[in-house]
C-alpha positions in Angstrom: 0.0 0.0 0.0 3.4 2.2 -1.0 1.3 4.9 -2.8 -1.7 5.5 -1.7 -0.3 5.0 2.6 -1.7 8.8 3.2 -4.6 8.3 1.6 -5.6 5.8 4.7 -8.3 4.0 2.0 -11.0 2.4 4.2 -12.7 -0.9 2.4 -16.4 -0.9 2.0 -18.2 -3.3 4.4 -19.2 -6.0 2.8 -22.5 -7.9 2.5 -23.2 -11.4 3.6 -26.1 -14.2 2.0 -29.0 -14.3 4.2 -28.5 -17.4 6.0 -27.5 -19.3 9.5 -23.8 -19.6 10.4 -22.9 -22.6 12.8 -18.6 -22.2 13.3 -17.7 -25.6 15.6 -15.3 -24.3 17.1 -12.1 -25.1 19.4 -8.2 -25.7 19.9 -7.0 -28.2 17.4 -7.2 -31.7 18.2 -10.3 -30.9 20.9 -12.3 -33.6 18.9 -14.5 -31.0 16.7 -14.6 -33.6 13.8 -16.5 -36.2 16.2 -19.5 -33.8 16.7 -19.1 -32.1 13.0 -20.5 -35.3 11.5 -23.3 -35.8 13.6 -24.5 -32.0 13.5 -24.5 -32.3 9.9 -27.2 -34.7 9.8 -29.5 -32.7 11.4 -32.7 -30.8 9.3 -31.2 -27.9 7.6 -27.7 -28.6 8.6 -25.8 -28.5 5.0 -22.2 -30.7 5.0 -19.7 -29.1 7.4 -16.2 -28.0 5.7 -13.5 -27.7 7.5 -12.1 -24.0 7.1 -8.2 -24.2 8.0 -8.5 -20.8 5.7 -10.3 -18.9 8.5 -8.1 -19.6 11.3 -5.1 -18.8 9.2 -6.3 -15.2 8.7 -7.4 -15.0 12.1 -3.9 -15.5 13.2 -2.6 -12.8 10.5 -5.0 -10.6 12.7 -4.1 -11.4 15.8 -0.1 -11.0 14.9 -0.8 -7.5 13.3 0.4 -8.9 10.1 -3.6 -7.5 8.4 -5.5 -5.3 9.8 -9.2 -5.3 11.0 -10.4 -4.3 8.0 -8.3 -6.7 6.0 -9.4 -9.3 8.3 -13.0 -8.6 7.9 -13.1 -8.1 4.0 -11.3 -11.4 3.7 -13.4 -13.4 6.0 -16.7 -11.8 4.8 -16.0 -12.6 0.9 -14.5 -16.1 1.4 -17.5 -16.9 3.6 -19.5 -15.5 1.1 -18.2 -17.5 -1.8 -18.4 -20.7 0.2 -21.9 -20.5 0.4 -22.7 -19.9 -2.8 -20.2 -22.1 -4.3 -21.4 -25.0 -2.3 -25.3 -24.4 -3.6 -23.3 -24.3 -7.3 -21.2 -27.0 -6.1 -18.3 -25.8 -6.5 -15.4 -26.3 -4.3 -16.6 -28.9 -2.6 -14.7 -32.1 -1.3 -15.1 -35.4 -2.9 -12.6 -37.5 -1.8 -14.7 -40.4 -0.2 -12.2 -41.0 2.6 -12.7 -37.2 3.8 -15.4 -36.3 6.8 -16.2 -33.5 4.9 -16.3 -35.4 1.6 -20.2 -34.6 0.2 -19.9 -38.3 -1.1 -20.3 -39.0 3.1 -22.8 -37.1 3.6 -26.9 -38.1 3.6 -27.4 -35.7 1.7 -24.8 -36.6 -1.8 -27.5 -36.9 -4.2 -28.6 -33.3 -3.9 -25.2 -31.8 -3.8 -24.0 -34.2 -6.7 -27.3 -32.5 -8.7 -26.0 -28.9 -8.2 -23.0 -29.2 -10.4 -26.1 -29.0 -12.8 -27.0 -25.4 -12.2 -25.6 -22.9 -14.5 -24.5 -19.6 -13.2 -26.5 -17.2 -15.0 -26.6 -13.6 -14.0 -30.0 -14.5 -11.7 -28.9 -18.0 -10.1 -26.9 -16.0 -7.2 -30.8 -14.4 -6.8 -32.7 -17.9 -6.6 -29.6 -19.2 -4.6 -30.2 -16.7 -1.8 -34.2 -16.8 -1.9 -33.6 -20.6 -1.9 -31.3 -20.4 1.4 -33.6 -17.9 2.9 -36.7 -20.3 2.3 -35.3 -23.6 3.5 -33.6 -21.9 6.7 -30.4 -23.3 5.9 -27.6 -23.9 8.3 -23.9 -23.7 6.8 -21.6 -25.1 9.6 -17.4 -24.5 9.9 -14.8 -26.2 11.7 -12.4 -24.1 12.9 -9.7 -23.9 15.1 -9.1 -21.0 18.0 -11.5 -18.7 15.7 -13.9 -17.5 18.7 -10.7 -15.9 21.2 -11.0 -12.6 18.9 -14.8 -12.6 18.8 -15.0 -8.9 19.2 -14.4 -8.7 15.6 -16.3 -11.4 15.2 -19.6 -10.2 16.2 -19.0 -6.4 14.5 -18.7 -8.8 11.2 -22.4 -10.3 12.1 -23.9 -10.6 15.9 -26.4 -13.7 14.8 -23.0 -15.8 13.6 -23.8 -19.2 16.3 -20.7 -21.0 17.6 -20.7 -24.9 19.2 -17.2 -24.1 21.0 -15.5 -27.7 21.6 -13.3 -27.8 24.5 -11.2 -31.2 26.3 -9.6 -32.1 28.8 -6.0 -30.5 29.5 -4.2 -34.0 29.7 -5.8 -35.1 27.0 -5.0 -32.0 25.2 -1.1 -32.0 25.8 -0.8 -35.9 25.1 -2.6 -35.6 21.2 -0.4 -32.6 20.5 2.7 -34.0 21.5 1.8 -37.4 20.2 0.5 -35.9 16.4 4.1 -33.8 16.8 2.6 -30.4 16.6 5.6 -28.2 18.0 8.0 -30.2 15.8 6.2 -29.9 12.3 5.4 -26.3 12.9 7.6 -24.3 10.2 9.2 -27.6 9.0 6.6 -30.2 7.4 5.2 -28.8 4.6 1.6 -30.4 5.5 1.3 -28.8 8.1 0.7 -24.9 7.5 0.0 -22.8 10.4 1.9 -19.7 10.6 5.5 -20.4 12.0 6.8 -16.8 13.5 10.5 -15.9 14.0 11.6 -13.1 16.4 15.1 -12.6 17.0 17.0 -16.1 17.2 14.5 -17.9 17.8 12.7 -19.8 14.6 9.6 -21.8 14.3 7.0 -20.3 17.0 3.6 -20.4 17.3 1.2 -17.8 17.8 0.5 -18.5 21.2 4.3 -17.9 22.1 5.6 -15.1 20.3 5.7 -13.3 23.6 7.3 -16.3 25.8 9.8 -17.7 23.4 12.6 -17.5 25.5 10.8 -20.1 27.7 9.2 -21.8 24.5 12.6 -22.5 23.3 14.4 -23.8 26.1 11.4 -26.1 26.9 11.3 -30.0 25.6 8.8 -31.0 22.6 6.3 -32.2 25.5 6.5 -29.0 27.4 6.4 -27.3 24.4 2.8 -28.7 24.1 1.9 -27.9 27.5 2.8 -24.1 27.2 0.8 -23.8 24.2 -2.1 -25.4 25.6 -1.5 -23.5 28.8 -1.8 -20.7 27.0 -5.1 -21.5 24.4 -7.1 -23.2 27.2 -6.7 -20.4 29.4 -7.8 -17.5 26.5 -11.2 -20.2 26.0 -11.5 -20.4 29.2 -11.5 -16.7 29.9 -13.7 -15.8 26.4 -16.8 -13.7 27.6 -18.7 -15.5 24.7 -18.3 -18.7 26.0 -21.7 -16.9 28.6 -23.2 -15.6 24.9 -26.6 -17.3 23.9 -25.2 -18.1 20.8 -22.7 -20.1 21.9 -22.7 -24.0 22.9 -20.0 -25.4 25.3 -19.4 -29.1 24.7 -16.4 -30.6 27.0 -16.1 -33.3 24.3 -15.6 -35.9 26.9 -19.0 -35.3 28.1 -20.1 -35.5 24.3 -18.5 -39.0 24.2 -19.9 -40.1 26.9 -23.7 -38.4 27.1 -24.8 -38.5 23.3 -27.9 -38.6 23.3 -28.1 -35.3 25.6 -26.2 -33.2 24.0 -27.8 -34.1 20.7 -31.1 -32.9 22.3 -29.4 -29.5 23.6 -27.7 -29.1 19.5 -31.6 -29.3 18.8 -32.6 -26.5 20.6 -29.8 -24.5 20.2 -29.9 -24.8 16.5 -33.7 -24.8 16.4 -34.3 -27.9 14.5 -33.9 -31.5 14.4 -31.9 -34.6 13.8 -32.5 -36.7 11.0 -33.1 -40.8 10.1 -29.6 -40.6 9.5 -27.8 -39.4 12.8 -27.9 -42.4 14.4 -25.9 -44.1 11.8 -23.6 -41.0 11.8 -23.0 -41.8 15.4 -22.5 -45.3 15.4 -19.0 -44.2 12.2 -17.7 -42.0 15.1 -18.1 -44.6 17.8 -20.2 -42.4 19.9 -21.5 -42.9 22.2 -18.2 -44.2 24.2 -17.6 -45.6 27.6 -15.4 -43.5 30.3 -11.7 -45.0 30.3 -10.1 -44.0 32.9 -7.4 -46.3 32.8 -5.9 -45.1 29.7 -6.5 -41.6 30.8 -4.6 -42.5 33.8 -1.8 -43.6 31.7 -1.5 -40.8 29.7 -1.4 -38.4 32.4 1.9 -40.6 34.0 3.6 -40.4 30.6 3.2 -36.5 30.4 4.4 -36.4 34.4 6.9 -38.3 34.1 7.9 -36.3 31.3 7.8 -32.8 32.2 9.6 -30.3 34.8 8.1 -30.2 38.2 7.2 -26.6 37.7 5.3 -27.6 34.4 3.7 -30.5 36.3 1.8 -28.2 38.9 1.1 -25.8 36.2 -0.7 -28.6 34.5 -2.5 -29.9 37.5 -3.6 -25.7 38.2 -5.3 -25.9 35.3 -6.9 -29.4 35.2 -8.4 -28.0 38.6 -10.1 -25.4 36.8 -11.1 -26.8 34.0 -12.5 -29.4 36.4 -14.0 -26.7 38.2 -15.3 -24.8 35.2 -15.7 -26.9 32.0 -15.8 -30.6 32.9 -15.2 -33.1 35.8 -15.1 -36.2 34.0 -11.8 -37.1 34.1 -10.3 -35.6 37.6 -7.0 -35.7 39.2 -8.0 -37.3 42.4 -9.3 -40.2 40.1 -5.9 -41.2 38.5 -4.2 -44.0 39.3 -0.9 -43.7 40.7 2.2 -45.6 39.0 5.5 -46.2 40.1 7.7 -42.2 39.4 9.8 -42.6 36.3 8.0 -46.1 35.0 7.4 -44.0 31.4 10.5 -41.6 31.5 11.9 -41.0 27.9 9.2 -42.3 26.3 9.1 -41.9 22.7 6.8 -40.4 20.4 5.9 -43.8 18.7 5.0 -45.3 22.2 2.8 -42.2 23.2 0.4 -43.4 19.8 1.0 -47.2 20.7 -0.9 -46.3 23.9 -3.8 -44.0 21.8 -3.7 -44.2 18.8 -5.1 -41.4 16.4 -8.5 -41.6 14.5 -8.3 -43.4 11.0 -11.2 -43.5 9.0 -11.8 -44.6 5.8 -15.1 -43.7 3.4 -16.0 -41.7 6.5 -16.1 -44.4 9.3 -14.0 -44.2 12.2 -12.1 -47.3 11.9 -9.7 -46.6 14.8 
């Protein structure tokens, strides 16, 4: 913006389709793709997608690197051009081993028959009376999206949000285990913005401000300072109280289906369909408590991890205990011998829980 930097151009709000906006939202790896599914089979619920794109330039935000206006033209337009793509379909997944593949969804045939319509100069017109009519629902995964909701809510204040959170153990044991910290800036399939400040290369978000700490920290603690750090900014997010938000402690999910399906009706105002059951039973919900494995993994991060880092993480287990869920507690965990998993390896943290495989949508692992 070299030449016109005095001008200080201002960009022209823009204007959103008439239609509901479900984001299913939480810290990566909360289990959000459990619950996306299921939600999607619900009356009016079109196929989640999965928008990686909208936490990216929620990041750019929050690091300064666009402005609020950038943020809020880019956000409003792509969300734009989703939905009206998706009723053109257009841009829409068909790889049969993706949850978000339409080929998985109920609901194929019709999005298969819209690669039919032509976009003539008045489709966008019968594409937005169409939405308007039905009372469609167009639901997003996305990933620490809701901590900036200010902006958020000056972009639309009717935008709902199913915000997933789980359990802090849990939490640090998937991340270290799927080797977030150590593909961040170096595995090109894995593209969340890296930041470098100074010497120090390959930072999240979350630790631009802390990564002296950050870097003198072990790939497990690395893990527990970032989730430290998200958990706490969820935890602390004044919409989390909003009507239009949803809390799910995905544990309690797991383990109480058929309730929190019931509160998804009434906070989305409709209903399940025929086919939610059968979406539930792919995703192996609902689940029995195991507290034996979870028991496990909290020795293995322990016996991991600096004392100081231990308390931290037993701090805020306590209040998310307190706060969020007490389905898994401290007091419950079962006690091994100290050291018994010191050193353990990456490979032996997914020999003990393995991550989700699925395969033509079904949860095979």
């Amino acid at each position: 913006m070299s030449k016109n930097s005095n001008l200080n151009p201002k960009i022209k709000k823009g204007h959103l389709i008439d239609a509901n906006y479900l984001f299913i939202d939480g810290i990566s790896r909360s289990g959000k793709n459990s619950l996306a599914p299921v939600v999607s089979t619900f009356n009016k619920v079109e196929h989640f997608k999965d928008k990686s794109f909208y936490s990216r330039i929620m990041r750019m935000y929050e690091s300064g690197n666009i402005n609020q206006q950038g943020f809020a033209y880019m956000f409003e337009t792509e969300l734009l051009i989703d939905v009206w793509f998706s009723m053109m379909g257009r841009d829409v997944n068909n790889n049969i081993h993706d949850l978000t593949s339409i080929i998985n969804s109920h609901k194929r045939k019709e999005y298969l028959e819209r690669v039919n319509r032509k976009d003539t100069p008045g489709t966008f017109d019968e594409i937005v009376k169409e939405i308007k009519n039905r009372q469609l629902i167009f639901s997003f995964v996305t990933s620490d999206f809701i901590v900036s909701a200010d902006i958020l809510r000056q972009i639309s204040s009717d935008f709902k949000y199913i915000v997933v959170m789980r359990n802090p153990i849990d939490m640090v044991f998937t991340w270290f285990r799927s080797k977030r910290v150590t593909r961040l800036g170096t595995d090109k399939r894995y593209i969340p913005p890296a930041f470098q400040i100074k010497n120090f290369d390959n930072l999240p978000l979350s630790m631009i401000n802390n990564a002296e700490e950050y870097n003198k920290a072990n790939p497990l603690e690395k893990c527990f300072l970032i989730i430290e750090n998200e958990m706490t900014k969820y935890m602390n997010a004044e919409i989390l109280n909003s009507k239009n938000t949803c809390l799910v402690p995905i544990e309690n999910y797991w383990t109480e289906t058929e309730k929190y399906i019931k509160i998804f009706e009434s906070f989305l105002n409709t209903n399940r369909s025929k086919f939610t059951n059968n979406e539930m039973a792919k995703n192996n919900i609902p689940r029995k408590k195991d507290s034996e494995t979870f028991s496990i993994k909290a020795s293995m991060i322990f016996d991991n991890m600096s004392e100081k880092y231990i308390d931290r993480l037993k701090n805020l287990c306590q209040r998310y205990e307190a706060e969020i869920s007490d389905i898994y507690k401290l007091s419950s965990i079962t006690k091994f011998p100290k050291g018994k998993f010191k050193g353990l390896s990456n490979e032996v943290f997914t020999k003990i829980s393995p991550s989700s495989k699925y395969t033509k949508g079904k949860r095979i692992l």
